[in-house]
C-alpha positions as a Markdown table, in Angstrom:
| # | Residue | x | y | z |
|---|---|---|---|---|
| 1 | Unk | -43.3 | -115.6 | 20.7 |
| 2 | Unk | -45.7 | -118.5 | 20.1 |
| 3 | Unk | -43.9 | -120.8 | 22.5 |
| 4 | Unk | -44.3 | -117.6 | 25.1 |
| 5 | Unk | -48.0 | -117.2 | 24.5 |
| 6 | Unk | -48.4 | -121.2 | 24.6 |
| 7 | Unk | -48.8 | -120.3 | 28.4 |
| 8 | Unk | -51.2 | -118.3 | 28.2 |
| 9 | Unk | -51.9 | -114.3 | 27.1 |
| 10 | Unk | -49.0 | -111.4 | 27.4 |
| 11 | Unk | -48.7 | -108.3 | 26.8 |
| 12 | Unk | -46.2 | -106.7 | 24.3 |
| 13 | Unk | -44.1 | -105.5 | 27.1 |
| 14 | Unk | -44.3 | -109.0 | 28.7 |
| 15 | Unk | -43.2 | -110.4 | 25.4 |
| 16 | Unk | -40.1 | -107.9 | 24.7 |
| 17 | Unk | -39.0 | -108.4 | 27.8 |
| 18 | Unk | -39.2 | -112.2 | 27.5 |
| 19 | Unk | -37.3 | -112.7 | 24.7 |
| 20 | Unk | -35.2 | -109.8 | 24.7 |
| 21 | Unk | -36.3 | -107.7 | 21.9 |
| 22 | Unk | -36.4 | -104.2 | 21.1 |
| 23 | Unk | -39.8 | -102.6 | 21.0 |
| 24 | Unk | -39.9 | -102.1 | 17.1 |
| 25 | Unk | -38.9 | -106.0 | 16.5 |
| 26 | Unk | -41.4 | -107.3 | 18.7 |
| 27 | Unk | -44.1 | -104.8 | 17.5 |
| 28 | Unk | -43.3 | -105.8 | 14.2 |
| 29 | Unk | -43.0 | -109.8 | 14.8 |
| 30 | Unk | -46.5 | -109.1 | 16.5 |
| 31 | Unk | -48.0 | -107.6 | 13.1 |
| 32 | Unk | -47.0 | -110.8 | 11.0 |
| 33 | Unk | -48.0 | -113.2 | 13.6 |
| 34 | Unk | -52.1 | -110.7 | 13.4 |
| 35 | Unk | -51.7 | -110.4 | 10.0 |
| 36 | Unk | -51.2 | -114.8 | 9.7 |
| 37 | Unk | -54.0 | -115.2 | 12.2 |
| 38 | Unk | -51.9 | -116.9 | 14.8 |
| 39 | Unk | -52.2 | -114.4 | 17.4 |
| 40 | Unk | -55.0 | -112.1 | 18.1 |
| 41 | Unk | -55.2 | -109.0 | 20.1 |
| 42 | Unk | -56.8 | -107.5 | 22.9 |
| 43 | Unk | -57.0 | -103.7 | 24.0 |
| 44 | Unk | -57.0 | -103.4 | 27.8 |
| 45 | Unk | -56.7 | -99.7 | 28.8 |
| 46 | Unk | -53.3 | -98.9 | 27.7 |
| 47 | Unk | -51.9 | -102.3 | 27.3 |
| 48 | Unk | -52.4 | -104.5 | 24.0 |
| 49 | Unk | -52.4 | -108.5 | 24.9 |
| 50 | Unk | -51.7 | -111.2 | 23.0 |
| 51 | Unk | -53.6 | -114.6 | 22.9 |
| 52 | Unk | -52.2 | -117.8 | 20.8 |
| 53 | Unk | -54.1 | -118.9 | 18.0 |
| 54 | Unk | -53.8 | -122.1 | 17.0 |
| 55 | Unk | -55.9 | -122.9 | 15.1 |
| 56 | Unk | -53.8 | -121.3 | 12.0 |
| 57 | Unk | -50.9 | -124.2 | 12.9 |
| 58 | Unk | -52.5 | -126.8 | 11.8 |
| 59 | Unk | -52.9 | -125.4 | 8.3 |
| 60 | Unk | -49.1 | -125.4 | 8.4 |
| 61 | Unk | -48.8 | -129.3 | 10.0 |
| 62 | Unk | -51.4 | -130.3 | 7.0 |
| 63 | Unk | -48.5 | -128.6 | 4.6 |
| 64 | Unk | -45.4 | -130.6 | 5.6 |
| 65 | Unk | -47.7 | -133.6 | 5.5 |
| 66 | Unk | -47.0 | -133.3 | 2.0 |
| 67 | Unk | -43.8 | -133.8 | 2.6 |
| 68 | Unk | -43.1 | -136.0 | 5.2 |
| 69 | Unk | -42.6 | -138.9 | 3.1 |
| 70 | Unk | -40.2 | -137.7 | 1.0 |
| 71 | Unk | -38.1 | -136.6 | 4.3 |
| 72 | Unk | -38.5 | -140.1 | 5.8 |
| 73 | Unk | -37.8 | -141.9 | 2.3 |
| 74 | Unk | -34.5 | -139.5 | 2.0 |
| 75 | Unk | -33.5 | -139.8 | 5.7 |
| 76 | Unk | -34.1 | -144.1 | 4.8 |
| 77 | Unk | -31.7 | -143.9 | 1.5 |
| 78 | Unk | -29.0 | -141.8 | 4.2 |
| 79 | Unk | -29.1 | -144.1 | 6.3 |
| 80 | Unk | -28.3 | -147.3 | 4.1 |
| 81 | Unk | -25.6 | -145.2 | 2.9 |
| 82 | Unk | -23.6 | -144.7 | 6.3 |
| 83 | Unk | -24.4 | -148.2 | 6.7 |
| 84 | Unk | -22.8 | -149.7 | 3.6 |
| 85 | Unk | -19.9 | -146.9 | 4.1 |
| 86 | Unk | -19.1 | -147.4 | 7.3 |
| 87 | Unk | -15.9 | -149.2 | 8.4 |
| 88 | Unk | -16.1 | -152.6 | 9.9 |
| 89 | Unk | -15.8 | -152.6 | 13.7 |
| 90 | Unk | -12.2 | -153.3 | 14.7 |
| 91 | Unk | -10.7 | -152.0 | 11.5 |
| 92 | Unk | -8.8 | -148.9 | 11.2 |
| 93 | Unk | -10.9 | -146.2 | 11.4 |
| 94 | Unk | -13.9 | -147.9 | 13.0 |
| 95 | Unk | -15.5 | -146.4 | 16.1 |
| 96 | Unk | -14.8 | -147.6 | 19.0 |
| 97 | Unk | -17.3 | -150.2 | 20.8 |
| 98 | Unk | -15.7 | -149.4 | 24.0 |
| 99 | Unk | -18.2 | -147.4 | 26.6 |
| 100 | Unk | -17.1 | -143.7 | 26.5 |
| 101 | Unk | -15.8 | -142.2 | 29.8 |
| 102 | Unk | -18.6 | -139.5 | 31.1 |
| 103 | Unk | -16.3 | -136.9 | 32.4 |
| 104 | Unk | -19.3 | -135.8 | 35.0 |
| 105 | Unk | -18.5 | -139.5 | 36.4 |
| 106 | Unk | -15.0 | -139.2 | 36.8 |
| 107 | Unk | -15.6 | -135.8 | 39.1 |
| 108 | Unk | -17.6 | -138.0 | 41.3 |
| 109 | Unk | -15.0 | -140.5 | 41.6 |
| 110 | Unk | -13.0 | -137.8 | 43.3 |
């Protein structure tokens, strides 16, 4: 739904009919996203419309800042582990260094 209203305000029939939901999920996906602030809404005659906010994002970016370092420290420490694990090239088991075949390439060919 955010990525929806990144382009700009819908209504709540635009948005179930966008992502395919029934009326009562995407009523009630619209009441978390009010009650977190990221969305706010707009009465137009009938019609309820939806407008991003956010704002409330960033409080969620400045929260995995936290932990950003321990994700780049553990993906470092993986890393160095496939490293020292992995097979020489040209031994058993190795991957091959040989270009693969793109099998979209080969069609052309015919």
């Amino acid at each position: 739904m955010l990525d929806a209203l990144r382009q700009g305000p819908l209504t709540a029939g635009e948005l179930t009919g966008l992502l395919e939901l029934s009326r009562s999920a995407a009523s009630e996906h619209l009441a978390v996203l009010r009650e977190a602030g990221l969305v706010r809404e707009e009465r137009r005659g009938r019609n309820r419309v939806y407008h991003l906010r956010a704002g409330g994002l960033s409080h969620v970016g400045d929260w995995l800042k936290h932990y950003e370092h321990y994700w780049n420290e553990r993906l470092d420490d993986l890393g160095s582990l496939l490293d020292a694990t992995a097979p020489a090239p040209g031994t058993p088991g190795a991957p091959s260094t040989a270009p693969r075949e793109n099998p979209a390439e080969r069609k052309n060919d015919a």
